[in-house]
C-alpha positions as CSV (number, residue, x, y, z in Angstrom):
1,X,127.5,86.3,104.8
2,X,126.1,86.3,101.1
3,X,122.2,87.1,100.3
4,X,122.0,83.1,99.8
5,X,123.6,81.7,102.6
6,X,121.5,84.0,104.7
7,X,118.3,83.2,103.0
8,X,119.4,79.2,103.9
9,X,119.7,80.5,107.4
10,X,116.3,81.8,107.6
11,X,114.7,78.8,105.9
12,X,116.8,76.0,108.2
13,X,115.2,77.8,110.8
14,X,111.9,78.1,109.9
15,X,111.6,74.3,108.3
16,X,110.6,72.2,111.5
17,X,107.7,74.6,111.5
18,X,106.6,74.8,107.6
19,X,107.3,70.4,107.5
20,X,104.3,70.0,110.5
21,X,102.2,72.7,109.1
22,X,101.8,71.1,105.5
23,X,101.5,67.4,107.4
24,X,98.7,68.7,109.4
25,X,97.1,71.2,106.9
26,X,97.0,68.4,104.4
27,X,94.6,66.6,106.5
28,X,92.4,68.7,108.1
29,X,92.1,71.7,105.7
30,X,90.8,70.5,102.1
31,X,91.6,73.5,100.4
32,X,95.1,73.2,101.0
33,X,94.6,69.2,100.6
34,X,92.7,70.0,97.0
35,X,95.7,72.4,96.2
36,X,98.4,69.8,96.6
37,X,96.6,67.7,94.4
38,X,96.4,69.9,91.5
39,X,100.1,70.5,91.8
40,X,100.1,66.3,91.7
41,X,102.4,66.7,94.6
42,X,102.1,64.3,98.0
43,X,102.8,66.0,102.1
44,X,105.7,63.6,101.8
45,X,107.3,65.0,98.8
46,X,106.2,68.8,99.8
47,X,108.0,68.3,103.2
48,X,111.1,67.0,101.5
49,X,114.3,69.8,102.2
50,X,112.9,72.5,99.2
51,X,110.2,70.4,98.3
52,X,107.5,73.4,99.4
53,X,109.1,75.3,96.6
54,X,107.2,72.8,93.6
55,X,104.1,74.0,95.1
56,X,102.8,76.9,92.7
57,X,102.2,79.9,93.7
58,X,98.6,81.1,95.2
59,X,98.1,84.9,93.5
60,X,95.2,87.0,94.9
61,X,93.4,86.7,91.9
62,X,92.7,82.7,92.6
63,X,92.0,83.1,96.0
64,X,89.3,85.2,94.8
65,X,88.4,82.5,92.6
66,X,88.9,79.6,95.3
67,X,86.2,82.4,97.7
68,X,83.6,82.8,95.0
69,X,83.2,78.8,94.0
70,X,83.8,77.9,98.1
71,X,82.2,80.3,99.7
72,X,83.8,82.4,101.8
73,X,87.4,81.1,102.6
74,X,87.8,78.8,99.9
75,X,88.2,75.9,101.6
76,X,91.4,77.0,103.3
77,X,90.0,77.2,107.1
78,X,90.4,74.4,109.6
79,X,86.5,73.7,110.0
80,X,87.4,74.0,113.8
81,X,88.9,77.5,113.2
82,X,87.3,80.3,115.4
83,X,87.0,83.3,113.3
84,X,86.8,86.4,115.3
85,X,86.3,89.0,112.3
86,X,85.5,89.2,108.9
87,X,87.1,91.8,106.7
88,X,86.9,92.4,102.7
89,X,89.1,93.7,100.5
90,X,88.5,94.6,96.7
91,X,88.1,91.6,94.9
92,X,86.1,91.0,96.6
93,X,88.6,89.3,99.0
94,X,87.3,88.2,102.4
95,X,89.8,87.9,105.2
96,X,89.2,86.2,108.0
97,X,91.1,87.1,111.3
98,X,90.9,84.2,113.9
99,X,90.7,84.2,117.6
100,X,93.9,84.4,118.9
101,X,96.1,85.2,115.7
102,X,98.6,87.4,116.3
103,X,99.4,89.5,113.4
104,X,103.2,90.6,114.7
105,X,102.6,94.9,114.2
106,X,103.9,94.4,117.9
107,X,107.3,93.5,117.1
108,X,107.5,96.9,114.6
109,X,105.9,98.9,117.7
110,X,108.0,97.6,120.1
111,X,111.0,98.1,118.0
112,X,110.6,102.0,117.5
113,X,110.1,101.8,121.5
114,X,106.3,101.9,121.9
115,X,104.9,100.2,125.0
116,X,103.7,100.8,128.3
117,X,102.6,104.1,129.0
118,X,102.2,105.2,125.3
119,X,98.7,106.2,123.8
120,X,98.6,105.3,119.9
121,X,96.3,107.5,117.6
122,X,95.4,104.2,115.3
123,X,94.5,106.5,111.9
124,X,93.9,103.1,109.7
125,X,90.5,102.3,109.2
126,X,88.3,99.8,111.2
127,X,85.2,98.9,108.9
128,X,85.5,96.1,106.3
129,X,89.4,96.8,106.1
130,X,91.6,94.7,108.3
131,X,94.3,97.6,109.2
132,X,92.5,99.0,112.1
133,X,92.5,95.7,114.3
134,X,95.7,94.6,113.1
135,X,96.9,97.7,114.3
136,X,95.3,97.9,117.3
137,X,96.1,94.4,118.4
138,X,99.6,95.1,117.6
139,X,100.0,98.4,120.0
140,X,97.9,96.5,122.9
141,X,100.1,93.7,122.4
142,X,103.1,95.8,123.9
143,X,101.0,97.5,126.8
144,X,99.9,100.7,124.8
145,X,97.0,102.6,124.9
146,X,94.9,103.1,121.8
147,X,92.6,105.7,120.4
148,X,90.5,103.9,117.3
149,X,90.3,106.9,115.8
150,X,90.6,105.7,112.1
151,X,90.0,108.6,108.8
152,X,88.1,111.3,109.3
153,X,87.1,113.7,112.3
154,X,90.3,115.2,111.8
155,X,89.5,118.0,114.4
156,X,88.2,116.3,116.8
157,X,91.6,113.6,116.4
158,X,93.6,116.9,116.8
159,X,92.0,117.8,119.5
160,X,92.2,114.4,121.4
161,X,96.0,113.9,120.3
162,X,96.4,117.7,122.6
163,X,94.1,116.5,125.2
164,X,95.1,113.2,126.0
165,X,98.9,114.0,125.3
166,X,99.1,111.3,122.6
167,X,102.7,109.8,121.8
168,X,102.5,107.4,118.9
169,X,100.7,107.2,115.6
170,X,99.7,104.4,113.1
171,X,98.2,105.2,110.0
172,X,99.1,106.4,106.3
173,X,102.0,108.9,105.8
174,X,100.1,111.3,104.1
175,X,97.5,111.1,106.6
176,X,99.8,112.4,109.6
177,X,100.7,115.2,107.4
178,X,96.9,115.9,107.1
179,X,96.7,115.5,110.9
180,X,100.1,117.7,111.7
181,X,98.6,120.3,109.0
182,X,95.0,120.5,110.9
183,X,96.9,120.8,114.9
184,X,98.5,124.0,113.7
185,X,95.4,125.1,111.6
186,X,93.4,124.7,114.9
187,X,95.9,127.3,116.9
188,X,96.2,124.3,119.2
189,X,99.2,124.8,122.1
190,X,102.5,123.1,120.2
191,X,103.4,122.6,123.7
192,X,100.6,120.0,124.2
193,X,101.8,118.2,121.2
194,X,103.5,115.0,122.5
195,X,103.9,112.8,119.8
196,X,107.3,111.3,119.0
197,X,106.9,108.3,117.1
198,X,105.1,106.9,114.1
199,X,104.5,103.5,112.3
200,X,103.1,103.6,108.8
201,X,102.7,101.8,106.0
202,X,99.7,100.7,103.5
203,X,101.5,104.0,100.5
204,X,105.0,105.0,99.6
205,X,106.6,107.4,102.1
206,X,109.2,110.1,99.6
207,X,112.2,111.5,101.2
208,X,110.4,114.6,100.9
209,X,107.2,113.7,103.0
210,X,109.5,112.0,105.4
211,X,111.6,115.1,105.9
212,X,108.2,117.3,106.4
213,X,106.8,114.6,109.1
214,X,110.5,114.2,110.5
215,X,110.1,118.2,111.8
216,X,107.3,117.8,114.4
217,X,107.6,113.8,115.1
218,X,111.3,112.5,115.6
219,X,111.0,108.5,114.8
220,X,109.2,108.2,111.8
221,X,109.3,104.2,110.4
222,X,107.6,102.8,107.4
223,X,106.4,99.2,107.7
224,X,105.2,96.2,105.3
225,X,102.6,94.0,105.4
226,X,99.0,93.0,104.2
227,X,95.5,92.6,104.9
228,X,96.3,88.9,104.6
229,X,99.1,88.5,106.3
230,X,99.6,90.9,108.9
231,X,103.3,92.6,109.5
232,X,106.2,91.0,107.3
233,X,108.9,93.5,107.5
234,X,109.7,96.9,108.6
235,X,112.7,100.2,108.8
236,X,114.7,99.3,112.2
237,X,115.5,101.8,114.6
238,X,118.3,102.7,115.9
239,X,119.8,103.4,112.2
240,X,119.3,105.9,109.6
241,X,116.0,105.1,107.0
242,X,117.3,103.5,103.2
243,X,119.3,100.2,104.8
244,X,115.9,97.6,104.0
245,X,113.5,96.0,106.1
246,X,114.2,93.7,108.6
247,X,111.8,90.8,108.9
248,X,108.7,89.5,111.0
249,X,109.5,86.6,113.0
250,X,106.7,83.8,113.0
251,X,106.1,84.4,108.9
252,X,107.8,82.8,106.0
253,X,108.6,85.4,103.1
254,X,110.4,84.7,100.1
255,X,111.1,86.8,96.8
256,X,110.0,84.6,93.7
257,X,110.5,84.9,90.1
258,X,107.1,86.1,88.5
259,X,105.4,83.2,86.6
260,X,107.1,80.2,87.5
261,X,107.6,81.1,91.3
262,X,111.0,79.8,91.5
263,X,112.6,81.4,94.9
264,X,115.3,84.3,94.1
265,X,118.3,83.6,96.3
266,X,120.3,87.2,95.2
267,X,119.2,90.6,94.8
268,X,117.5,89.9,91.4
269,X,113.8,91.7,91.5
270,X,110.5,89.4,92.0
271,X,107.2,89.0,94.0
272,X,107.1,88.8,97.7
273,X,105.3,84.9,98.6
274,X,104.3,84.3,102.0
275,X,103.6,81.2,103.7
276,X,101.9,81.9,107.4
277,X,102.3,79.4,110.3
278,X,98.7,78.9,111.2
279,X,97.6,75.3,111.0
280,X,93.8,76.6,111.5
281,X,94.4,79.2,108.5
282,X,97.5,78.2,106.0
283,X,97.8,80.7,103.4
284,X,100.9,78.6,102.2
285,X,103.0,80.1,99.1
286,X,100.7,82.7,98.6
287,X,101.4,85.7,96.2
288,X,101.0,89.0,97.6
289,X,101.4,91.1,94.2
290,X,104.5,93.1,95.6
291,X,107.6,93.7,94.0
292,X,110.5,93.4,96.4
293,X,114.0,92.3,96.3
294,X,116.8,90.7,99.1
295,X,119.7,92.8,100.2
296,X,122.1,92.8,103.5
297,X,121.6,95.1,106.3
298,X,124.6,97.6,107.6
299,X,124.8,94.6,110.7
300,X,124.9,91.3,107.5
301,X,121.1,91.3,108.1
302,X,119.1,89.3,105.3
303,X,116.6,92.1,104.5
304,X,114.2,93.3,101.9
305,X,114.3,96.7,99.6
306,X,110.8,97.7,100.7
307,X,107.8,97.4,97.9
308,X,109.4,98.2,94.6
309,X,105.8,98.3,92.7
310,X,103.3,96.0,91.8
311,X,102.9,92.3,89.4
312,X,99.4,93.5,87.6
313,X,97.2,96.4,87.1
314,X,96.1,97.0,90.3
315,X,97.4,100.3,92.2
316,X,97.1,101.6,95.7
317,X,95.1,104.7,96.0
318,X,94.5,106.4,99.8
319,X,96.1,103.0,100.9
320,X,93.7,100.4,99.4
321,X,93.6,98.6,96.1
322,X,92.0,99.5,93.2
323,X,92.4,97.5,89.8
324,X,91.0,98.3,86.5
325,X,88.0,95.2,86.3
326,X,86.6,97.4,89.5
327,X,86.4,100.3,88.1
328,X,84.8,98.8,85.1
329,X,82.5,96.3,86.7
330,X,81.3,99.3,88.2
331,X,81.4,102.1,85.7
332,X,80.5,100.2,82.7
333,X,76.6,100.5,81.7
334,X,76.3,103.5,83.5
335,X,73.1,105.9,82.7
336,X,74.5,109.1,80.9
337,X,78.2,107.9,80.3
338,X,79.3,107.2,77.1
339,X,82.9,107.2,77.6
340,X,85.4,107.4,81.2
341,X,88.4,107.2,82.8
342,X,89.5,107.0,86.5
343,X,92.6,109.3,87.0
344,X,94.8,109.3,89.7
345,X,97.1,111.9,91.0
346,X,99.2,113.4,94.3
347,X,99.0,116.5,95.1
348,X,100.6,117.9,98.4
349,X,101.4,114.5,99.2
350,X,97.8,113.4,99.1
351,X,96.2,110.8,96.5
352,X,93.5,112.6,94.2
353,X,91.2,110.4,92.5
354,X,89.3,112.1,89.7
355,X,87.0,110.4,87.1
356,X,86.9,111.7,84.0
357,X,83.6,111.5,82.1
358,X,82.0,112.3,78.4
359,X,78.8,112.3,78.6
360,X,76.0,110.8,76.1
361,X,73.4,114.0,77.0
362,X,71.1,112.1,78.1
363,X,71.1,113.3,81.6
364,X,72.2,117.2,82.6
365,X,75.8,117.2,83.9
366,X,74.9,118.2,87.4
367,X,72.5,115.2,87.7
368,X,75.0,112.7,86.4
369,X,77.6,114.3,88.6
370,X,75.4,113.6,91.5
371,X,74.7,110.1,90.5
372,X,78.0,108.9,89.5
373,X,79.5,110.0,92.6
374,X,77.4,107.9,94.5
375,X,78.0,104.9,92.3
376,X,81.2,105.2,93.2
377,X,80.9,105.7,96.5
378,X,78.9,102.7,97.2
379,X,80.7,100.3,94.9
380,X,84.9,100.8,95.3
381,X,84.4,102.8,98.3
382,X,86.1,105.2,97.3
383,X,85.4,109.0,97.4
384,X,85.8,110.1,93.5
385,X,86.2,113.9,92.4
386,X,83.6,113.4,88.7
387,X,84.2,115.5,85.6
388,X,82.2,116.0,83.1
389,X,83.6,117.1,79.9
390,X,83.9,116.7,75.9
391,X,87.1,114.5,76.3
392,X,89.4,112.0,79.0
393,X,92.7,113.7,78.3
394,X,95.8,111.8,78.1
395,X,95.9,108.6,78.7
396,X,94.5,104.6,77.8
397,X,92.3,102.3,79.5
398,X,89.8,102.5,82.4
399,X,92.5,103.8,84.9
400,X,95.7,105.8,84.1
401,X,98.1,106.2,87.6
402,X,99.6,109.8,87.1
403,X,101.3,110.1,90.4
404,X,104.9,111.4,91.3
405,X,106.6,110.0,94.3
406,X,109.7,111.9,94.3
């Protein structure tokens, strides 16, 4: 079977579903009703065979928009929708995460053989970010135990993961390193160290931290998704990493041609659009900013290459976005700066972010330090290494992304 006649497969499939969706987000949801007329497109035209496709493309960057004009979802929430959680991502974003929605991280879980019986160390975090309860709804959803242990406290995790003879991990790949690093630090008993499997996604996972993490836990899978759209692909087991992602069931993905959104029906590169089949909530043709690309599994499988980088400026740094217009919304105006730049690096498979500062002499180093740090703290939430000296180094911009994932 080709990459297109797969992809037809998929979307045969998957129509009955995306044809009563529209109908009945066109009429309850005026967001999605106010996007359809902009596009000068009718529900009957949109639920014509391929007609979904004339519908342009929702990027991040306009749902931001859509948030800040119709505060706080834009318009795109069934006014009868229950909305558990709020989360926010940089943007600022706001994701809401509905009663009942099920995000599908249990089909990944259950796939590398998680489930009754196991107890998950759930490293993502659980404050403002979505990843924690997506993760954590995901591993109860197969019968697991969890542990919401999310960054941080990394001896007391160690400790815990001995203790309670924890089996599973989800979290960043760099961050079970950090955790695997800290068990043997501690002199803890190897003996006592029971897990086995891991799920991780949210940064890129090299061949050479996934032959380190490989050593002490013997099923290590990378996953795809987002904040908002939960799980859309992952690494199967049962067969050897590099093969693609299979995908979610319950979630429309296609690869589109950046600009005119056109859907990519070979292997040619292009952003990864999602439509999600939630009447209460339909993010429908909505851009997620990845790169991707189609291919065929070992089995004829229609799959996807895994993220293959980014459409824009904005990067993923400790497993959260950070674009240029934060960094300067936040750095700009700054007492005692007269010239910046954030800097970001890997070292021992961790993300360093450093940034870089001249400044105007105003204020003594030390105190600038200090205060700058905080700054940053409180508005990317991010923890940021400042340096002060007479120039930025190499580079251009607010933001220069110096990392090597070989």
């Amino acid at each position: 079977m080709s990459i297109e006649a797969a992809l037809q497969a998929r979307e045969e499939s998957l129509a009955p579903a995306l044809t009563e969706l529209v109908a009945r987000a066109a009429g309850r949801v005026p967001g999605f009703a106010a996007r359809l007329e902009r596009a000068g497109l009718t529900v009957e035209q949109v639920c014509r065979p391929g007609g979904l496709d004339a519908l342009p493309v929702l990027a991040k960057d306009d749902l931001v928009e859509l948030q800040r004009t119709d505060p706080p979802h834009g318009g795109l929430l069934d006014p009868d929708a229950d909305v558990a959680r709020w989360f926010t991502s940089p943007g600022p974003l706001y994701e809401p995460q509905l009663e009942g929605a099920d995000w599908r991280w249990g089909q990944a879980l259950a796939d590398l053989g998680v489930g009754v019986g196991d107890i998950v160390v759930n490293c993502f975090g659980y404050h403002l970010s979505p990843a924690g309860a997506m993760l954590e709804q995901g591993a109860r959803s197969v019968g697991a135990a969890v542990v919401p242990a999310g960054i941080g406290a990394q001896d007391l995790q160690v400790r815990l993961i001995a203790d309670l003879g924890v089996t599973a991990y989800t979290g960043l790949p760099s961050y079970l390193k950090a955790l695997i690093d800290r068990f043997d630090d501690a002199g803890l008993d190897r003996a006592s160290w029971r897990l086995e499997r891991a799920l991780m996604t949210a940064e890129p996972l090299p061949d050479s931290l996934r032959a380190l993490l490989a050593e002490r836990v013997p099923h290590v899978r990378m996953a795809y998704g987002t904040g908002e759209t939960g799980l859309l692909a992952w690494e199967p087991a049962g067969e050897e990493p590099g093969h693609g992602l299979v995908l979610a069931d319950g979630v429309d993905v296609q690869v589109c041609a950046i600009g005119t959104g056109e859907p990519l029906l070979d292997g040619t590169e292009g952003e990864v659009v999602i439509s999600l089949l939630r009447e209460d909530y339909p993010l429908i043709r909505f851009g997620t900013g990845d790169l991707s690309a189609w291919m065929l599994g070992p089995d004829g499988s229609l799959r996807l290459r895994g993220v293959l980088g980014r459409v824009g400026q904005a990067v993923k740094v400790k497993g959260m976005f950070l674009h240029p217009r934060q960094v300067v919304a936040v750095v700009d105006g700054a007492p005692g700066v007269s010239d910046y730049r954030f800097v970001i690096d890997r070292h021992d498979h961790v993300d360093q972010l450093v940034c870089r500062v001249v400044s105007d002499g105003s204020i003594p180093d030390q105190e600038l330090v200090a205060a700058l740090t905080a700054r940053i703290r409180d508005g990317l939430r991010f923890r940021c290494e400042v340096q002060v000296g007479d120039d930025l180094g190499e580079g251009e911009g607010p933001m220069v992304d110096l990392r090597d994932w070989s």
